[in-house]
N, C-alpha and C positions, 0 to 999 in steps of 0.2 A: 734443457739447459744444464749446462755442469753445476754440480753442488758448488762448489768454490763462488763460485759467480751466485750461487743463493744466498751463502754463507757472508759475501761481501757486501749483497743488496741487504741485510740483514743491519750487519756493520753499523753503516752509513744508516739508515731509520732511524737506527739506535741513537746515534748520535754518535759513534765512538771515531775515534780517528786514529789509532796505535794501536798494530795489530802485531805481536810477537809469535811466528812460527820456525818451525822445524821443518831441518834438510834430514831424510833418511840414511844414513850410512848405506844399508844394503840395499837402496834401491839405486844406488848413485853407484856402487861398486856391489857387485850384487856375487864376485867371484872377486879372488882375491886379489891385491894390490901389485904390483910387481914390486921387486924390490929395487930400493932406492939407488943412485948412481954410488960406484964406489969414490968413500972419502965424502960424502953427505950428511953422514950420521957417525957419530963417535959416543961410544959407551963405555962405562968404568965403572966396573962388576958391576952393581946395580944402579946406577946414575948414571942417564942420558944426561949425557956433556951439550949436544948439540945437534939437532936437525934441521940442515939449511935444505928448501924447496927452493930450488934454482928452474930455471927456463930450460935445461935438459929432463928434469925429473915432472917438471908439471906438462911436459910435452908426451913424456913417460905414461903418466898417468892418463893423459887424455886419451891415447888409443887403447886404455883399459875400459873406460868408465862407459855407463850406461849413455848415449848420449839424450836417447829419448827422453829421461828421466830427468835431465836436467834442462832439457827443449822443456818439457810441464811445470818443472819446478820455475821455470822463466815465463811463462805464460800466468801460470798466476800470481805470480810476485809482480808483474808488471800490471794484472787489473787491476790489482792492491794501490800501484803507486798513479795509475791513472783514475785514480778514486781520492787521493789526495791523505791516502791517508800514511804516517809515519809507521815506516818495516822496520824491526829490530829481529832480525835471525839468527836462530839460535842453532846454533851446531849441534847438540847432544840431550838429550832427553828417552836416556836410559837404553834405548834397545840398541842390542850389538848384529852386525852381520854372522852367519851362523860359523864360516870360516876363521871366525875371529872368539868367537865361546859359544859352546855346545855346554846349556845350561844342564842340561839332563845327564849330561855323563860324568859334571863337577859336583853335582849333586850324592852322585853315587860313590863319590871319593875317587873318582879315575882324575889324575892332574897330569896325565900326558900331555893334554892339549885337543882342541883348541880351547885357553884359558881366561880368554878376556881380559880382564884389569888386572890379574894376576900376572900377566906377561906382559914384559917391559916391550916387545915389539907391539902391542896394543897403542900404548902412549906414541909411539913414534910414527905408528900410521895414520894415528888420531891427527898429530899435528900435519900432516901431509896432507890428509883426506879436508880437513880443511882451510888449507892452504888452497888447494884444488876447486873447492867449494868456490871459495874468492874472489880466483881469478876470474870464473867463469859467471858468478853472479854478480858480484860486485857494484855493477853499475846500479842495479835495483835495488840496494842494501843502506839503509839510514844508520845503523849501527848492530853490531854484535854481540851476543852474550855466546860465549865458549861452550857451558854445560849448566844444566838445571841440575841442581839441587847435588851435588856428584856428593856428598857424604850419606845422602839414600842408598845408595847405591854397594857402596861398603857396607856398610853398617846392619840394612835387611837384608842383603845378600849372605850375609856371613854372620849376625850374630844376631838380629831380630828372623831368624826364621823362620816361625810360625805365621808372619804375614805374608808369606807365598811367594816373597819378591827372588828372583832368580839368581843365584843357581840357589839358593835353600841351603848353604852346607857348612854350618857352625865350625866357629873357626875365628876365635875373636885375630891370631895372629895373621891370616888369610887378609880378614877386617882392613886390620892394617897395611899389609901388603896392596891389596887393592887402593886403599886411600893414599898412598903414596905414587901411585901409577899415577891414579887420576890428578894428579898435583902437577907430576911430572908432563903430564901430557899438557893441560895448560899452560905451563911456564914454557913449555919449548914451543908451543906455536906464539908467546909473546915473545921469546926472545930469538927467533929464526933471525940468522944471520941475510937471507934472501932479503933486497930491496925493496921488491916488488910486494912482498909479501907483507913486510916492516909497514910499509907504507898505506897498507889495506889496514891492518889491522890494531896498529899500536894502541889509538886514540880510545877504541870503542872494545875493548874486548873486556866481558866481564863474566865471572862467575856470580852465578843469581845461587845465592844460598838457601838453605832449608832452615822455615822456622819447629819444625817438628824440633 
């Protein structure tokens, strides 16, 4: 038997009926994104203006993406919902694709790249990658949370170092840099100009905050 289906027969004994889980960035895009159609995305030095997921760009993306990976991620999101119980998916819960930050060599002080939330194209993909998510889950989806905890993420990344959390590389101004990506990345996939997208997500998207 698959775990999932242990993990769900579990669930339901329990009594529980709200089960909140994560789509993986790189299993779902496991090599990089292509880039967006030109005139989709507009930046102004460091502030993304706007990233619209339109029906050329998520058609784009679809002969990028893994597709088996998201055939599994459908498969058990749907025993989920034929179990009666309410799905809240969450987009983000810390791990990044390695094409997108290479923890170990931001650690070392090399900021060439790939940078993660330190790079503004991070945010911009972010909102695409789940835009993409969306489209193709969407029907089996009760409501969304954007990112867990995204001020963890800054914070032990760059200036709680000694808890291991990745890349490790003090830097309260990095800190910052980072927390402002991840802001950035949020607010453009609520405010994509795309209909489709508008219309998935408006109602139910939320940042789940850290009580640390």
């Amino acid at each position: 038997m698959e775990l999932y289906r242990v993990f769900h027969d579990n669930a339901v004994r329990m009594g529980l009926d709200i089960a909140r889980i994560n789509v993986e960035w790189s299993r779902v895009f496991p090599k990089p994104m292509p880039e967006p159609p030109s005139g989709n995305v507009e930046v102004v030095d460091d502030r993304v203006i706007k990233v619209d997921v339109d029906e050329r760009d998520l058609r784009r993306l679809d002969e990028a993406a893994n597709k088996a990976a998201i055939e599994h991620y459908r498969v058990i999101f749907n025993d989920l919902k034929n179990r009666n119980i309410f799905f809240i998916l969450n987009l983000y819960h810390w791990p990044l694709p390695l094409w997108v930050h290479d923890p170990i060599r931001v650690r070392r002080g090399d900021l060439s790249g790939p940078i993660g939330w330190l790079d503004i194209k991070t945010a911009i993909n972010f909102a695409r990658f789940a835009a993409y998510v969306a489209w193709k889950l969407d029907d089996l989806v009760d409501m969304y949370s954007t990112m867990n905890e995204p001020n963890v993420v800054a914070w032990n990344g760059y200036i709680n170092v000694k808890w291991g959390f990745p890349p490790g590389y003090l830097s309260p101004l990095l800190a910052v840099k980072a927390l402002i990506n991840l802001i950035q990345a949020h607010a453009r996939l609520m405010m994509q100009s795309s209909q489709l997208v508008r219309n998935l997500l408006d109602l139910y998207t939320q940042i789940t905050p850290s009580l640390h």
